[in-house]
C-alpha positions as CSV (number, residue, x, y, z in Angstrom):
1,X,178.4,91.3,68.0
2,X,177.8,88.1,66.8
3,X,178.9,85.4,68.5
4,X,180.0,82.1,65.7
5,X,181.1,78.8,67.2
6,X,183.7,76.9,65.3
7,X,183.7,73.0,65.1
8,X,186.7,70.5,65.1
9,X,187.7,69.4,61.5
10,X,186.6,65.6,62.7
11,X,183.3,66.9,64.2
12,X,182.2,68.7,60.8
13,X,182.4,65.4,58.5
14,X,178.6,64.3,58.6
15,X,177.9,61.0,59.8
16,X,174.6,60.9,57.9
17,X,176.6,61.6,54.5
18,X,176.4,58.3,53.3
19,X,172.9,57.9,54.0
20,X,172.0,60.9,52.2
21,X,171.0,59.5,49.1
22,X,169.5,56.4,50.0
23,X,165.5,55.3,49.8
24,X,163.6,57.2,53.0
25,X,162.8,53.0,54.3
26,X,166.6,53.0,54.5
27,X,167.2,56.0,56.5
28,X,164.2,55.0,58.9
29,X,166.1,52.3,59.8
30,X,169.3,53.5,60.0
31,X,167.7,56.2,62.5
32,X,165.9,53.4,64.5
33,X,169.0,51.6,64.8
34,X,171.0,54.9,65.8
35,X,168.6,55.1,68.6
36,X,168.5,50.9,69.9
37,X,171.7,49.5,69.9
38,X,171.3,45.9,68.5
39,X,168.1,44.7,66.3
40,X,167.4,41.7,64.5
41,X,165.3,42.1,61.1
42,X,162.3,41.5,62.8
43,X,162.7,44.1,65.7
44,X,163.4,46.6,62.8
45,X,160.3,45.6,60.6
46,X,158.4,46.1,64.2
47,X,160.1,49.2,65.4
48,X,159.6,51.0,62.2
49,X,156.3,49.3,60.7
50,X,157.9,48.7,57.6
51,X,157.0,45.2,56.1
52,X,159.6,42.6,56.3
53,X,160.7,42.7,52.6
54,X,161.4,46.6,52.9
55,X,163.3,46.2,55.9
56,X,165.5,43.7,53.9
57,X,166.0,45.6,50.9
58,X,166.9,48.9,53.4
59,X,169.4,46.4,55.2
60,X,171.3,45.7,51.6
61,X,171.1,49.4,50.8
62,X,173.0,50.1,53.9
63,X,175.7,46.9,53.9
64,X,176.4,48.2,50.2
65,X,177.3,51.6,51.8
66,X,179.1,50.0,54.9
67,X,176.5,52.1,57.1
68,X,175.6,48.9,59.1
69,X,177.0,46.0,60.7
70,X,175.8,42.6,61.0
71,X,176.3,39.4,62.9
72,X,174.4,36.0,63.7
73,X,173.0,36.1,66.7
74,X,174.6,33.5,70.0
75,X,171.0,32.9,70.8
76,X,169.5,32.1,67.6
77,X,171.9,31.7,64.7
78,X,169.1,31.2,62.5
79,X,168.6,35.4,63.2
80,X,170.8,38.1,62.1
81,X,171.8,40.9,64.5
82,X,172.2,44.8,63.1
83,X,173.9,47.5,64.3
84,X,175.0,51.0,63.2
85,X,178.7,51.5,61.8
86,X,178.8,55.0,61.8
């Protein structure tokens, strides 16, 4: 006997869906910033040893799929902060 355990309706939609099809830099950081909470581009190109210019284009890959959040930063407005929307 086999025991199968069932999920909620809400629980089985994928969170990762949208990501799916996006370049592998874009996942990396959506996958960095599921595990910190708030980065700025910088942290990100850092945290995931991507150069800057391929942490930018993954950043516009995810705002175009609304997988990411950003706001200027109270500290530095110059400096915008990310976070994950999903």
């Amino acid at each position: 006997m086999s025991a199968t355990k069932t999920v909620p309706a809400e629980e089985s939609s994928d969170r990762w869906e949208s990501v799916r099809e996006l370049p592998p830099s874009a996942k990396l950081v959506a996958k960095v910033l599921d595990y910190n909470d708030t980065l700025t581009q910088s942290q990100l190109a850092e945290e995931t040893l991507l150069p800057a210019r391929t942490v930018r284009y993954a950043l516009t890959r995810l705002e175009e799929e609304n997988v990411v959040d950003s706001r200027f930063s109270f500290s530095d407005a110059r400096k915008r902060l990310y976070t994950l929307a999903i």
